[in-house]
C-alpha positions in Angstrom: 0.0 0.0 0.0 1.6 3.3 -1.1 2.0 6.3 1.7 -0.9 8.3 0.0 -3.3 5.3 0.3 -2.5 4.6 3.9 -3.4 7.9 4.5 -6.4 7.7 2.9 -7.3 4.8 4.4 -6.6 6.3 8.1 -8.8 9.5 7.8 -11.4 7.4 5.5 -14.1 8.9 8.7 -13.4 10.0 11.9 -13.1 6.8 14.3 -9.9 6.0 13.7 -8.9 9.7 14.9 -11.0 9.9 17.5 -9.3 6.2 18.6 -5.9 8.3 18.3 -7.4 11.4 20.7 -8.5 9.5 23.0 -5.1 7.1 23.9 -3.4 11.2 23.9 -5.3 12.2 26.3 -5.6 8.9 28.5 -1.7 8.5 28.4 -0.1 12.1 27.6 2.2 12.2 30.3 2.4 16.5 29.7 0.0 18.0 32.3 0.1 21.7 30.6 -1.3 19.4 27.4 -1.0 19.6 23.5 -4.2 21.8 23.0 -3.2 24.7 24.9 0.5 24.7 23.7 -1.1 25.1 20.1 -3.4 28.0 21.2 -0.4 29.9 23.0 1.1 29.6 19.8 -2.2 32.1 17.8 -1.7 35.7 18.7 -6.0 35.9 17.8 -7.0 39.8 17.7 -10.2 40.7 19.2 -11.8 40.6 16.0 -10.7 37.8 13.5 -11.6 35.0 11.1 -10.4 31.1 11.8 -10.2 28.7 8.9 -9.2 25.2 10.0 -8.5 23.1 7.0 -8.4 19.5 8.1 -10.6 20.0 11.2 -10.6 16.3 12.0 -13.7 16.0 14.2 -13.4 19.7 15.6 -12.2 18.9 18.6 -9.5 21.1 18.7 -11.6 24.1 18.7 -14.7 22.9 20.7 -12.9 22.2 23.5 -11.3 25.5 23.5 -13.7 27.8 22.5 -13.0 30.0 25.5 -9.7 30.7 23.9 -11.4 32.1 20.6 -12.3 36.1 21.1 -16.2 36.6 21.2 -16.0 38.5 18.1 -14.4 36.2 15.9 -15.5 33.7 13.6 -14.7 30.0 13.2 -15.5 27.5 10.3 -13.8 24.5 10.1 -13.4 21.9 6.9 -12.4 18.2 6.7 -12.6 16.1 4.2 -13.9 12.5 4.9 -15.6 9.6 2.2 -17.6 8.9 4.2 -20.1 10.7 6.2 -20.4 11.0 10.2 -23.2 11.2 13.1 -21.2 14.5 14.0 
């Protein structure tokens, strides 16, 4: 199977990332946590518009959306072959 394929095959719908999330978080030994090392790494103006290509199942954002200034806007886009119960 050719690295493009296995790739394919990996992000065919979200279960196999969310498998992935889920062993991070039960067995990240970093307390501070990958999440909010990403978000100290935006310098988000008060006012500002978020596109997250490759959103995976959102996750990233959802669980931070304290993080995102009120006035902003989000949209996220994945792209899957399949469709979700999301």
């Amino acid at each position: 199977m050719s690295m493009p394929d296995m790739v394919r095959d990996q992000y065919v719908d979200s279960a196999r990332l969310k498998a992935r999330i889920a062993l991070h978080e039960r067995f990240s030994v970093n307390k501070y946590g990958w999440l909010r090392w990403v978000f100290d790494q935006f310098e988000l103006p008060e006012q500002c518009r978020i596109l997250d290509v490759g959103c995976g199942t959102g996750a990233l954002w959802a669980a931070k959306r304290k993080w995102i200034p009120k006035e902003s806007r989000m949209t996220g886009l994945r792209r899957s072959r399949q469709p979700t119960s999301e």
